[in-house]
MARZA-391016 format. One record per residue: residue number from 1; residue in three letters; x, z, y of N, C-alpha, C in turn. Coordinates in nm, 2 decimals. Each point is the difference from the previous one (the first is absolute). Example, Ala and Ser with C-alpha at 12.3 -4.5 7.8 and 13.67 -1.06 7.14 Angstrom:
2
<pt 1 ALA <1.32 0.78 -0.57> <-0.09 0.00 0.12> <0.09 0.00 0.12>>
<pt 2 SER <-0.04 -0.07 0.11> <0.09 0.00 0.11> <-0.08 0.08 0.11>>
//
This chain:
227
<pt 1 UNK <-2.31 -4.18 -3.79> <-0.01 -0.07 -0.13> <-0.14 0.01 -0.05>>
<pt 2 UNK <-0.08 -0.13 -0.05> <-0.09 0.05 -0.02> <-0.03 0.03 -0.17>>
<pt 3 UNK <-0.16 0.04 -0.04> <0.05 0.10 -0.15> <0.03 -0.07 -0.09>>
<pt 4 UNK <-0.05 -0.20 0.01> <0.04 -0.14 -0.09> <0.17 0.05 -0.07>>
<pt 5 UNK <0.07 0.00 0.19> <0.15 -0.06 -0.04> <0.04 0.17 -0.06>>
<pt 6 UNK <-0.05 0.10 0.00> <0.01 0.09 -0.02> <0.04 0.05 -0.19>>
<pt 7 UNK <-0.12 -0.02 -0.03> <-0.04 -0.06 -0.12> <0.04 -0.10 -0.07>>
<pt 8 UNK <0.05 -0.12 0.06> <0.10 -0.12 -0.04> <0.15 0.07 -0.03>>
<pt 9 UNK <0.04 0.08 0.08> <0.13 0.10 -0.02> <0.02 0.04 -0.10>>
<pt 10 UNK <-0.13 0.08 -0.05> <-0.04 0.14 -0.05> <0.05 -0.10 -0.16>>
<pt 11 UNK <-0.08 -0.12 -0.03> <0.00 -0.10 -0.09> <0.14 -0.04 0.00>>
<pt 12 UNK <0.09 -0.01 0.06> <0.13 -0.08 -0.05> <0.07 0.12 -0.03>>
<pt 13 UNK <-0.02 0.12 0.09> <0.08 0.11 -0.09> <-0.02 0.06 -0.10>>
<pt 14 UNK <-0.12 -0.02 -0.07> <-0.05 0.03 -0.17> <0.00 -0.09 -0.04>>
<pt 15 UNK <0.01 -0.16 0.02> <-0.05 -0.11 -0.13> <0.15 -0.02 -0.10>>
<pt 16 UNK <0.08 0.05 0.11> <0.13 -0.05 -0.07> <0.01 0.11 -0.14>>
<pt 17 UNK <-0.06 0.10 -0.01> <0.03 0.07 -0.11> <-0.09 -0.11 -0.10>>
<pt 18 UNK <-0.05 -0.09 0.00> <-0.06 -0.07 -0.15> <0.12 -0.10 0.02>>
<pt 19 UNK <0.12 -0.04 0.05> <0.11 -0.08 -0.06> <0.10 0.01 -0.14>>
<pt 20 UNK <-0.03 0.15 -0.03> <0.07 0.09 -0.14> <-0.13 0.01 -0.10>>
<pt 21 UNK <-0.09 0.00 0.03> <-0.10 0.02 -0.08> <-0.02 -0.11 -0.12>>
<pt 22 UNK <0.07 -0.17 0.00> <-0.01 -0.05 -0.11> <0.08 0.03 -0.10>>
<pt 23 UNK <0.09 0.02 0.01> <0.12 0.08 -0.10> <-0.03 0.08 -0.09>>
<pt 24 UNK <-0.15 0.05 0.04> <-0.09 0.08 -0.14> <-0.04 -0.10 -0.07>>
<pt 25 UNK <0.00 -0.16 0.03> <-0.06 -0.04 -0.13> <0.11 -0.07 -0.07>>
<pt 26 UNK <0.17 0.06 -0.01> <0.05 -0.06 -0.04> <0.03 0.01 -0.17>>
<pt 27 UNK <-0.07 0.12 -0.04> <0.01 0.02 -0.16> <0.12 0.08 0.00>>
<pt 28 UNK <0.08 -0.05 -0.11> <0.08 0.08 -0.01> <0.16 -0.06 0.03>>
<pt 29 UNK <0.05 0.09 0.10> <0.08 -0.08 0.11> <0.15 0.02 -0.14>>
<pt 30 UNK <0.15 -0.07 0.08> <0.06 0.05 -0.01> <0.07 0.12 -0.01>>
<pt 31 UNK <0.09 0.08 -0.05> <0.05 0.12 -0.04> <0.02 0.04 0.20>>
<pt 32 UNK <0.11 -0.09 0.04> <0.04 0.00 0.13> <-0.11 0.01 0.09>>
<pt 33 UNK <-0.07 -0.12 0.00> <-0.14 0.02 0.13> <-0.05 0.15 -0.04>>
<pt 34 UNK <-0.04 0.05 -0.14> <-0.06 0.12 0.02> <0.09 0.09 0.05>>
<pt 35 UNK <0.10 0.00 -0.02> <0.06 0.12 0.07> <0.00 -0.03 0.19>>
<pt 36 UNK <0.02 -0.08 0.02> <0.00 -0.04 0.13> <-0.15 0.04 0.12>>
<pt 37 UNK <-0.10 -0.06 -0.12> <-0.13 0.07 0.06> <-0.05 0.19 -0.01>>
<pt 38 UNK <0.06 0.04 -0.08> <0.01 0.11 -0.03> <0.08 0.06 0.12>>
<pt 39 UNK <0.15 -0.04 0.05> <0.01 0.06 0.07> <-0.01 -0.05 0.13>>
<pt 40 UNK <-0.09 -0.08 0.04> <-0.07 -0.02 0.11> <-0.12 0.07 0.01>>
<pt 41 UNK <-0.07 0.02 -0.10> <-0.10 0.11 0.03> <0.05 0.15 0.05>>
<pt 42 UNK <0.09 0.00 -0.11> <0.08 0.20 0.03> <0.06 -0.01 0.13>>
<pt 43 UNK <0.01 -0.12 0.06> <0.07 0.00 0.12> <-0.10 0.01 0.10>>
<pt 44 UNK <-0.10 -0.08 -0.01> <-0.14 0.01 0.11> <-0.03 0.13 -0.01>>
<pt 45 UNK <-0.03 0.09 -0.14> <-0.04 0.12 0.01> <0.05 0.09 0.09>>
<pt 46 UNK <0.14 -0.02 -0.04> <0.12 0.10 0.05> <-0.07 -0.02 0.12>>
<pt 47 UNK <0.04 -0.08 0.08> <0.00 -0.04 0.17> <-0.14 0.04 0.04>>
<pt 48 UNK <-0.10 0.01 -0.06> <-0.12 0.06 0.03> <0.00 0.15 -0.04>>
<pt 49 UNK <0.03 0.04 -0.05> <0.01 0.16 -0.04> <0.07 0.05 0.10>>
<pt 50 UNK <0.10 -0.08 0.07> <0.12 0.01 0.09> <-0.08 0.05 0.15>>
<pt 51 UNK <-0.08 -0.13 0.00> <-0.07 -0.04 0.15> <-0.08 0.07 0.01>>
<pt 52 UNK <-0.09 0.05 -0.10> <-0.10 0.12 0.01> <0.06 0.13 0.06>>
<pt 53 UNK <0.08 0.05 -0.10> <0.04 0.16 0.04> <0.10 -0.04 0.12>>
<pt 54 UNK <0.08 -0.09 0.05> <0.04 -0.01 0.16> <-0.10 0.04 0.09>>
<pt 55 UNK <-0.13 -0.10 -0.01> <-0.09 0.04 0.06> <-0.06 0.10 0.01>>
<pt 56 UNK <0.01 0.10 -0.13> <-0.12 0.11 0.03> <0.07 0.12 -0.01>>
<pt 57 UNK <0.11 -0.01 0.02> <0.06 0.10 0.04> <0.07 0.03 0.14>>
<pt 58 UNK <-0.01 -0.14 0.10> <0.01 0.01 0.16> <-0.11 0.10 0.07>>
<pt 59 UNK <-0.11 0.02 -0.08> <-0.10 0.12 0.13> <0.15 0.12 -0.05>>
<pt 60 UNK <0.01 0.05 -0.10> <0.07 0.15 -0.08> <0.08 0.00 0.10>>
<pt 61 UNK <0.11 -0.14 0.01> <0.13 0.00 0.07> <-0.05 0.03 0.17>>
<pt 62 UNK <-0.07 -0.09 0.05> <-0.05 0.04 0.14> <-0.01 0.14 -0.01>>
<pt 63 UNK <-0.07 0.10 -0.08> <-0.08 0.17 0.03> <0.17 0.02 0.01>>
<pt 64 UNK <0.09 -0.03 -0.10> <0.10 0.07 -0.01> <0.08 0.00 0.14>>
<pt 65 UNK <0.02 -0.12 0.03> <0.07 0.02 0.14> <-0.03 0.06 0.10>>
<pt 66 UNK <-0.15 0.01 0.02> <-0.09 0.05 0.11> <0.04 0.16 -0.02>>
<pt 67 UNK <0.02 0.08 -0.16> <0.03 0.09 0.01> <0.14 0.04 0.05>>
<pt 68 UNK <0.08 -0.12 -0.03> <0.16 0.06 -0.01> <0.01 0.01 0.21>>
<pt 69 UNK <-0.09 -0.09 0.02> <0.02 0.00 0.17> <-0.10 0.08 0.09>>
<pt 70 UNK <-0.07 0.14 -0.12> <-0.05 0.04 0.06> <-0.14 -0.04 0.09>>
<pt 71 UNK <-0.05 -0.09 -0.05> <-0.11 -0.05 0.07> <-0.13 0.01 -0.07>>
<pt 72 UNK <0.00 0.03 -0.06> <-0.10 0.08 -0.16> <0.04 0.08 -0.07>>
<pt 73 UNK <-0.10 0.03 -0.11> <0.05 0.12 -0.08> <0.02 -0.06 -0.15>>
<pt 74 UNK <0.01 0.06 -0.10> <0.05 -0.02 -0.12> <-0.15 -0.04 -0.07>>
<pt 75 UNK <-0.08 0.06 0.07> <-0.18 -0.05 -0.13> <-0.02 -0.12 -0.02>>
<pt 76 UNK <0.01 -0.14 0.13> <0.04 -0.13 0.00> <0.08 -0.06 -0.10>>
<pt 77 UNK <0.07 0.05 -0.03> <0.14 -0.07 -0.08> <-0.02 0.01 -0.17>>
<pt 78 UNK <-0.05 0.17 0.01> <-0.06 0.06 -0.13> <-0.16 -0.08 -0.06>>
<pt 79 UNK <-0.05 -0.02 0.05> <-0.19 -0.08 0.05> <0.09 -0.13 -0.09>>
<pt 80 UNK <0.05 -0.13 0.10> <0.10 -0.09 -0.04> <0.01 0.02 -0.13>>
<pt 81 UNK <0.11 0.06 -0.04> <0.05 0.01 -0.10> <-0.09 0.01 -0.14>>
<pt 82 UNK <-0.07 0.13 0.01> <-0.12 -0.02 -0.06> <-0.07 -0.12 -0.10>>
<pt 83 UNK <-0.04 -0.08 0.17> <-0.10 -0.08 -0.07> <0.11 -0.12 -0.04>>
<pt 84 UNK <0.15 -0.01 0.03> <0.06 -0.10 -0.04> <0.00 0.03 -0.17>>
<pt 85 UNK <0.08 0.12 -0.04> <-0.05 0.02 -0.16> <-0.11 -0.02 -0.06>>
<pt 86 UNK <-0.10 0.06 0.03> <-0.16 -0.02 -0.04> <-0.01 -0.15 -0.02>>
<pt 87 UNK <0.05 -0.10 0.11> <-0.05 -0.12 -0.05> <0.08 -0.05 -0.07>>
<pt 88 UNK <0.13 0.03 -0.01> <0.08 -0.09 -0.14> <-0.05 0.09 -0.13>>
<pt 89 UNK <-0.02 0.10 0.03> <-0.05 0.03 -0.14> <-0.16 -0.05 -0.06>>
<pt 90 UNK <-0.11 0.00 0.05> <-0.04 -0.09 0.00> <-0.05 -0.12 -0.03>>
<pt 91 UNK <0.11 -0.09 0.04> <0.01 -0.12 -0.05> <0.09 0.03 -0.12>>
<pt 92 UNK <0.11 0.02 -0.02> <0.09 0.00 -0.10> <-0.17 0.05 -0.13>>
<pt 93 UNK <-0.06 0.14 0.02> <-0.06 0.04 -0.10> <-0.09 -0.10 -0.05>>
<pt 94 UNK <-0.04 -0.02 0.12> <-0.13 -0.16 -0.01> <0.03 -0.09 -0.12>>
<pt 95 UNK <0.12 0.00 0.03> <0.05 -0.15 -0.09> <0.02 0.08 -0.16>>
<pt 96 UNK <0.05 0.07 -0.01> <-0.04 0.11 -0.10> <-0.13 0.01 -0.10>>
<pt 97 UNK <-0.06 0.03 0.04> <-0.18 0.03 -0.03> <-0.09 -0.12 0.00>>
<pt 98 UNK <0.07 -0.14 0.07> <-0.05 -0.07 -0.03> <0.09 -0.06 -0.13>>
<pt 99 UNK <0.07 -0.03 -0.01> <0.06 -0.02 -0.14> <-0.05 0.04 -0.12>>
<pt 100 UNK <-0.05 0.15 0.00> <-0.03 0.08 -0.06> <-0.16 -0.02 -0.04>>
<pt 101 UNK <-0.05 -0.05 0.08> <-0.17 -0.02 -0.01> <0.01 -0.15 -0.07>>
<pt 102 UNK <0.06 -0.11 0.03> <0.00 -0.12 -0.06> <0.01 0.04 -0.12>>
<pt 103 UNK <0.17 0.06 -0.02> <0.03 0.02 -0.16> <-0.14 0.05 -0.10>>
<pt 104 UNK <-0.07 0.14 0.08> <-0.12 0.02 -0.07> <-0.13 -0.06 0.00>>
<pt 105 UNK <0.01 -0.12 0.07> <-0.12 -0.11 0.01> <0.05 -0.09 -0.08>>
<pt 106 UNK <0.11 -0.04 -0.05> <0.06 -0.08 -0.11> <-0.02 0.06 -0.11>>
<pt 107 UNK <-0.01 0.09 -0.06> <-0.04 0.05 -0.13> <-0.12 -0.03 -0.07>>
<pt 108 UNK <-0.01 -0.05 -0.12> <-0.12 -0.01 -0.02> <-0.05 0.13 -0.03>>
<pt 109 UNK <-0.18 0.03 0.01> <-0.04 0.11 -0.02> <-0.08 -0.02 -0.14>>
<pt 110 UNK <0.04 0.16 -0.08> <-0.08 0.00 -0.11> <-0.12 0.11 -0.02>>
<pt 111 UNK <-0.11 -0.08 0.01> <-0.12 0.10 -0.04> <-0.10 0.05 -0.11>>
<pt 112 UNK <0.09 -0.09 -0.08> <-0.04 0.04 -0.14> <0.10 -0.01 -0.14>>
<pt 113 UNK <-0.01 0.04 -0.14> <0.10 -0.03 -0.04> <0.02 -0.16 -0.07>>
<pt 114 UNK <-0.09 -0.11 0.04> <0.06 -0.07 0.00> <0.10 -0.11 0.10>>
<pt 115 UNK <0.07 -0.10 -0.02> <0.07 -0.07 0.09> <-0.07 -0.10 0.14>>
<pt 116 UNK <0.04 -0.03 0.10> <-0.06 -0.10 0.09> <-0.04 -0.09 0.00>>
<pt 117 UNK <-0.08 -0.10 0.03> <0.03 -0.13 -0.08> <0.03 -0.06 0.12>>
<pt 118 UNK <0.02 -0.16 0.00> <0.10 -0.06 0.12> <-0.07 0.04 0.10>>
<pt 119 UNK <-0.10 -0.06 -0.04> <-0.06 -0.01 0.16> <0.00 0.11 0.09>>
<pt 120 UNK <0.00 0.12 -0.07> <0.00 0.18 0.05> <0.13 -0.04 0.07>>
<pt 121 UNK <0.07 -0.03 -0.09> <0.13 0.01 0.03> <0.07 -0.07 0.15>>
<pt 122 UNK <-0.07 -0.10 -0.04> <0.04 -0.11 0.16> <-0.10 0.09 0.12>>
<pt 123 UNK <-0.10 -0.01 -0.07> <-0.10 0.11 0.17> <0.09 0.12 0.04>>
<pt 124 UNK <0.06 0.06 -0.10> <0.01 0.09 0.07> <0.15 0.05 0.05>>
<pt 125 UNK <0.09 -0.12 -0.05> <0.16 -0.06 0.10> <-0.04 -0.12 0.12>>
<pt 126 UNK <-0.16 0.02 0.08> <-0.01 -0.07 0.09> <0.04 0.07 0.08>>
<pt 127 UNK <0.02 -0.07 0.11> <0.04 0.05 0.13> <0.16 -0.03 0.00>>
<pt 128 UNK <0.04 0.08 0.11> <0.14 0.04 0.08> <0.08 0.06 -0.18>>
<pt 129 UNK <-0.11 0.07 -0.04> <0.08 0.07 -0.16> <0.01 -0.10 -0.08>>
<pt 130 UNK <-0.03 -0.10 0.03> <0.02 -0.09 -0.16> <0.07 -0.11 0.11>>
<pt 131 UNK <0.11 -0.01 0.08> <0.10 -0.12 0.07> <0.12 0.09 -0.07>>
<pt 132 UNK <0.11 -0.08 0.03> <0.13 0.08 -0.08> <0.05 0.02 0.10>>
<pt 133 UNK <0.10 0.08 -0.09> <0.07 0.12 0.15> <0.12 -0.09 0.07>>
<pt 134 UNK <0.05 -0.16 -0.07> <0.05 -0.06 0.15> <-0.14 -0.02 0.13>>
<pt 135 UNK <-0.12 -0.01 -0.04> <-0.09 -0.05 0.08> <-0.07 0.13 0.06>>
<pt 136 UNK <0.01 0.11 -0.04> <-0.01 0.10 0.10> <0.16 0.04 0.08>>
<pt 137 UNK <0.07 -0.02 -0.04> <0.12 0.02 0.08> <-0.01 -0.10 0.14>>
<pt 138 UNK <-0.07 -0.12 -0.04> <-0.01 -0.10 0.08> <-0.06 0.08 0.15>>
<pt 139 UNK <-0.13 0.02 -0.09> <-0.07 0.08 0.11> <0.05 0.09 0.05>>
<pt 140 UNK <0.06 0.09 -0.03> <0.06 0.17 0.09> <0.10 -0.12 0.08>>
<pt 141 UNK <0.06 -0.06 -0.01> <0.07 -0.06 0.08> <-0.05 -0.10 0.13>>
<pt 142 UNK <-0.11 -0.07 -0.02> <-0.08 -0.06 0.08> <-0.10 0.12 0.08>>
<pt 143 UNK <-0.03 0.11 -0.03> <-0.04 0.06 0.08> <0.10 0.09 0.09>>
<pt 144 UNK <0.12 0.01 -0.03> <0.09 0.03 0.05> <0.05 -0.04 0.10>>
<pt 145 UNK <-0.02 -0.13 -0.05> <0.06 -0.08 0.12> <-0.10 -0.06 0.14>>
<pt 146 UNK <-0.10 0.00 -0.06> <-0.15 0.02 0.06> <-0.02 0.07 0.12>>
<pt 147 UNK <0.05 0.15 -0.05> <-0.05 0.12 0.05> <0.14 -0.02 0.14>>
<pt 148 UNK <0.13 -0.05 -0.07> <0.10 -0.03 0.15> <-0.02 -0.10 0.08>>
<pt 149 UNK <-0.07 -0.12 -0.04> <-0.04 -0.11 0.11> <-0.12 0.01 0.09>>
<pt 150 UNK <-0.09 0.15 -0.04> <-0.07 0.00 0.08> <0.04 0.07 0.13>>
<pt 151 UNK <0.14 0.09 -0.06> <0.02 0.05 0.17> <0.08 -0.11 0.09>>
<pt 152 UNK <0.09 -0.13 -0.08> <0.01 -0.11 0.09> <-0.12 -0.05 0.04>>
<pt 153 UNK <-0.09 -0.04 -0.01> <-0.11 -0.01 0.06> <-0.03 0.07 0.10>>
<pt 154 UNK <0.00 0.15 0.00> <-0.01 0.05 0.11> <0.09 -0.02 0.09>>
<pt 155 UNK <0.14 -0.03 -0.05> <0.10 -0.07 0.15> <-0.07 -0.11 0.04>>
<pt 156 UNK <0.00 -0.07 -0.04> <-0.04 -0.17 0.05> <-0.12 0.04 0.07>>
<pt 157 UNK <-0.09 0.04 -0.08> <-0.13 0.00 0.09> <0.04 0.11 0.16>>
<pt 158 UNK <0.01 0.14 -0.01> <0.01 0.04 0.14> <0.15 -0.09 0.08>>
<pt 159 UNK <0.12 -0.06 -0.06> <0.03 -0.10 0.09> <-0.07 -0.07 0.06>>
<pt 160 UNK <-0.06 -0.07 -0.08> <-0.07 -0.13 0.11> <-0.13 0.06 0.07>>
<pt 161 UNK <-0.09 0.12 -0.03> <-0.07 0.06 0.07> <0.05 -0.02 0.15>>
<pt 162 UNK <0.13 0.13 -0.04> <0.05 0.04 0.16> <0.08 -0.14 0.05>>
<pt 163 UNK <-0.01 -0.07 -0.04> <0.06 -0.13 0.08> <0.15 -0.05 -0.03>>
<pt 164 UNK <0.04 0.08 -0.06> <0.11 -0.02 -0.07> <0.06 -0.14 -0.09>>
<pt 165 UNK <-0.04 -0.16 0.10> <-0.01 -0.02 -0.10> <0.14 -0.10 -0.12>>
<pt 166 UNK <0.08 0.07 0.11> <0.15 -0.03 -0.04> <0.05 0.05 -0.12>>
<pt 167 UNK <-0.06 0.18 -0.01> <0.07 0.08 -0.12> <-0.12 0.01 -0.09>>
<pt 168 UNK <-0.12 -0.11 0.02> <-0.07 0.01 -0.13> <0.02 -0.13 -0.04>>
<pt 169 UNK <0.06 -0.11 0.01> <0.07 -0.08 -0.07> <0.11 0.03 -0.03>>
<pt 170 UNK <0.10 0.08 0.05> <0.08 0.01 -0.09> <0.00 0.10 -0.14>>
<pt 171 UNK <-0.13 0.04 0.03> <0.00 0.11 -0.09> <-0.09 -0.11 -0.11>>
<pt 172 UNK <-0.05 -0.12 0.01> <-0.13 -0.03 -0.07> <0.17 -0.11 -0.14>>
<pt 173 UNK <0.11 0.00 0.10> <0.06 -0.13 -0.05> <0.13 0.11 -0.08>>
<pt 174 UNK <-0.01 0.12 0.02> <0.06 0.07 -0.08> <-0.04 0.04 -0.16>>
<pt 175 UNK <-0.12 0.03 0.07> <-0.13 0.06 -0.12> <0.00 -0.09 -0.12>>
<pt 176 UNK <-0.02 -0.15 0.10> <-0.03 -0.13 -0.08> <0.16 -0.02 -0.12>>
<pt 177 UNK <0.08 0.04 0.01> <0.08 -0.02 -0.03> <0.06 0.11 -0.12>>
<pt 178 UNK <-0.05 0.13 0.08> <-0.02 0.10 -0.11> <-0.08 -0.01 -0.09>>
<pt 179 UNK <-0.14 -0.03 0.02> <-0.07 -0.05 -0.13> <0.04 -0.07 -0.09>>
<pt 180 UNK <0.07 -0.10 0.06> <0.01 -0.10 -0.13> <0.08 0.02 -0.10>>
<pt 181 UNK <0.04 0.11 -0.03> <0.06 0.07 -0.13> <-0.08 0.11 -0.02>>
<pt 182 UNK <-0.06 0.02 0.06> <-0.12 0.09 -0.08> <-0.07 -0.02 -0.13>>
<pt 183 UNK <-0.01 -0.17 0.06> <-0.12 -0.05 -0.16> <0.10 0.01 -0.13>>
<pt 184 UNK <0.14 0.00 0.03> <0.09 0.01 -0.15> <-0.04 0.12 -0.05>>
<pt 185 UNK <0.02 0.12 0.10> <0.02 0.14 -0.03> <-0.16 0.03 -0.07>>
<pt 186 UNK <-0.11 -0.05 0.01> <-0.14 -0.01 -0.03> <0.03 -0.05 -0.15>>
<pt 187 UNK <0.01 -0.13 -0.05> <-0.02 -0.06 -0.13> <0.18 0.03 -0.04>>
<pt 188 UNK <0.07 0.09 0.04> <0.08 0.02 -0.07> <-0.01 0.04 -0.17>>
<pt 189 UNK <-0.06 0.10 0.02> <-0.04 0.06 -0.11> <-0.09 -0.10 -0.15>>
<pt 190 UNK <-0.04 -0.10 0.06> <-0.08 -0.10 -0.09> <0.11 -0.05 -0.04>>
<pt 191 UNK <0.09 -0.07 0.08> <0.10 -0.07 -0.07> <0.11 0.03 -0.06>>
<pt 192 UNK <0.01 0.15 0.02> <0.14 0.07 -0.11> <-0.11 -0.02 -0.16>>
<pt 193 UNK <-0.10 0.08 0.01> <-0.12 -0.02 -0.15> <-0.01 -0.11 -0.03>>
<pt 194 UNK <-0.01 -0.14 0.09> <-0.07 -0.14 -0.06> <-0.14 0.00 0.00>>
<pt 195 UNK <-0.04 0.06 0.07> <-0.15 0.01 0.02> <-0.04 -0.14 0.12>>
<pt 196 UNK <-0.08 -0.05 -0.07> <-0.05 -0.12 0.13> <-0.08 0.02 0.05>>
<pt 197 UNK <-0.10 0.05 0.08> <-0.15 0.05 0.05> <0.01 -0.11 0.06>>
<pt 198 UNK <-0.17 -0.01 0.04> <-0.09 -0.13 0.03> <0.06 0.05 0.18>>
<pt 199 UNK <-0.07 -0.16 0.06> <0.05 0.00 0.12> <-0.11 0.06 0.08>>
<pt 200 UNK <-0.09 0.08 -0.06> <-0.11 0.08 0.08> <0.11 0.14 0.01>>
<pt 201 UNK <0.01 0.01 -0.11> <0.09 0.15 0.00> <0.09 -0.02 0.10>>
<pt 202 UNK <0.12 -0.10 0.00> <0.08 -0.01 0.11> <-0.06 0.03 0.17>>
<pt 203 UNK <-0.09 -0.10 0.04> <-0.08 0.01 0.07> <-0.03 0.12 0.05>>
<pt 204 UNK <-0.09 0.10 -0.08> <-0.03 0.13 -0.01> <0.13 0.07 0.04>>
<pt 205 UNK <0.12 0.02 -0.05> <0.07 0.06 0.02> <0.07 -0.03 0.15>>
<pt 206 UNK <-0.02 -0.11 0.07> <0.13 -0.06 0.11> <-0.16 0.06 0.08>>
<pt 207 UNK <-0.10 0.05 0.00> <-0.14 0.04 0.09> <0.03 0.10 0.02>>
<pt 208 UNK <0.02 0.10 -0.11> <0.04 0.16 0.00> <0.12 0.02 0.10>>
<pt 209 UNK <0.09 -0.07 -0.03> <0.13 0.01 0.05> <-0.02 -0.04 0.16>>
<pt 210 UNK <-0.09 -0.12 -0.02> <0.06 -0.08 0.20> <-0.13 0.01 0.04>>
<pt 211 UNK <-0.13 0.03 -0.04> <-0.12 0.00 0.08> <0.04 0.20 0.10>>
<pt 212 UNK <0.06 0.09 -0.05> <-0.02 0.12 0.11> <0.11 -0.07 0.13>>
<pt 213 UNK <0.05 -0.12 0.03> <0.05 0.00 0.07> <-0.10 -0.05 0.12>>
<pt 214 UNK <-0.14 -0.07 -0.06> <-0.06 -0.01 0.08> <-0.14 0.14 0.11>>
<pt 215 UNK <-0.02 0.09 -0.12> <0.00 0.11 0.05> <0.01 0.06 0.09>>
<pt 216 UNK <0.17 0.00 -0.02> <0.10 0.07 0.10> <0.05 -0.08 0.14>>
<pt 217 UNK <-0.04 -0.13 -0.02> <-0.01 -0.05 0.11> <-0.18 0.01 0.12>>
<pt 218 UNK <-0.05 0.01 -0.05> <-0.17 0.02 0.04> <0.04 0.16 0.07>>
<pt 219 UNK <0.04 0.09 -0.12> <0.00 0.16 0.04> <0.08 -0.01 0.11>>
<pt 220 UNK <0.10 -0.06 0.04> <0.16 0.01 0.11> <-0.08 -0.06 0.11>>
<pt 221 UNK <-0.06 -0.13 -0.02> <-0.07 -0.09 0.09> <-0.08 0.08 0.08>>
<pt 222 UNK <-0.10 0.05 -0.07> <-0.12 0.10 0.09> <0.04 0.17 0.06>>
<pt 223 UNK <0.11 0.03 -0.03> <0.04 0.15 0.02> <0.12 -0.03 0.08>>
<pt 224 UNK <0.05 -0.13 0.06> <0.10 -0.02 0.10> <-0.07 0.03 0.14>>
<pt 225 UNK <0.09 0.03 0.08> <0.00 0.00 0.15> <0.07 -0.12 0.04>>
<pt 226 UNK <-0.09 -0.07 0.12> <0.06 -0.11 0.00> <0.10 0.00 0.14>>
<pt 227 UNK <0.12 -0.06 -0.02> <0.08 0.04 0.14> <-0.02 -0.05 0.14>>
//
């Protein structure tokens, strides 16, 4: 396969996450749609919080068997284990501290004893600190989901590397399919608030989310063995 139709793959299994993504401009939805989007997001989450620790806890499970059959020792399983904690904590704290640094970059600051005046005021709730917290929710979730399409990338790409190229379509028409509720789970949070953001923002957000899939397809592509 060459790297065109490669890349052409790589594109239909991330474009479909911008099919959810207009739903952020819908204002302010019904009582029902917002609950419905809401729990389509907590449902994406779920299934991604799910699929992660499945995954990163199969090295732990391998050391463990290797021990129970005697084919290794216990420092493997212990090592594993380790770094599986370390990285959920981690991320879990990450998300923490970042919270924590917005909220104090949203404050206005006083350096004297008189008041701000606007302008002070708007400079200095620019940035990431002056979006509201459905629109940073937006983000922890687009990067979340981000940070999981790029290891489908890495399937699709080392499929069609090693020549595979049966189970990298079916992986590209799964993927494709799985994204496309992704973009609810993304502008969920705008549409329970009524928040409408511009279609750059949208944009921005369906890039964060579906552009590491192309990444992870380049990284799989070039570090395959081919059969």
């Amino acid at each position: 396969m060459s790297e065109a139709q490669t890349l052409l793959l790589g594109f239909v299994a991330s474009a479909t996450i911008l099919f959810g993504l207009p739903v952020g401009k819908l204002g302010a939805p019904r009582l029902g749609l917002r609950q419905f989007l809401n729990a389509v997001a907590i449902g994406i989450l779920l299934f991604l919080i799910w699929d992660v620790l499945v995954h990163a806890y199969e090295p732990v499970d391998a050391a463990l068997g290797h021990f129970r059959d005697r084919t290794a020792g216990i420092g493997p399983a212990l090592g594993y284990g380790a770094l599986f904690l370390l990285g959920i904590s981690a991320g879990l704290l990450s998300l923490v501290y970042y919270e924590r640094w917005l909220a104090a970059r949203g404050r206005p600051r006083r350096f004297g004893p008189g008041a701000m005046a606007a302008g002070e005021l708007t400079s200095a709730r620019a940035g990431l600190a002056g979006w509201s917290a459905a629109r940073r929710r937006c983000l922890l979730v687009a990067v979340g989901i981000g940070l999981h399409n790029f290891g489908e990338g890495l399937a699709i790409g080392a499929s069609a590397a090693a020549g595979a190229i049966g189970l990298a379509t079916i992986l590209v028409i799964g993927f494709a399919l799985h994204n496309a509720t992704e973009g609810f789970g993304i502008v969920a949070p705008l549409a329970a608030d009524g928040d409408r953001p511009s279609w750059g923002f949208l944009m921005l957000m369906g890039l964060i989310g579906g552009g590491p899939t192309f990444v992870g397809l380049r990284s799989g592509g070039s570090s395959a063995v081919p059969a």
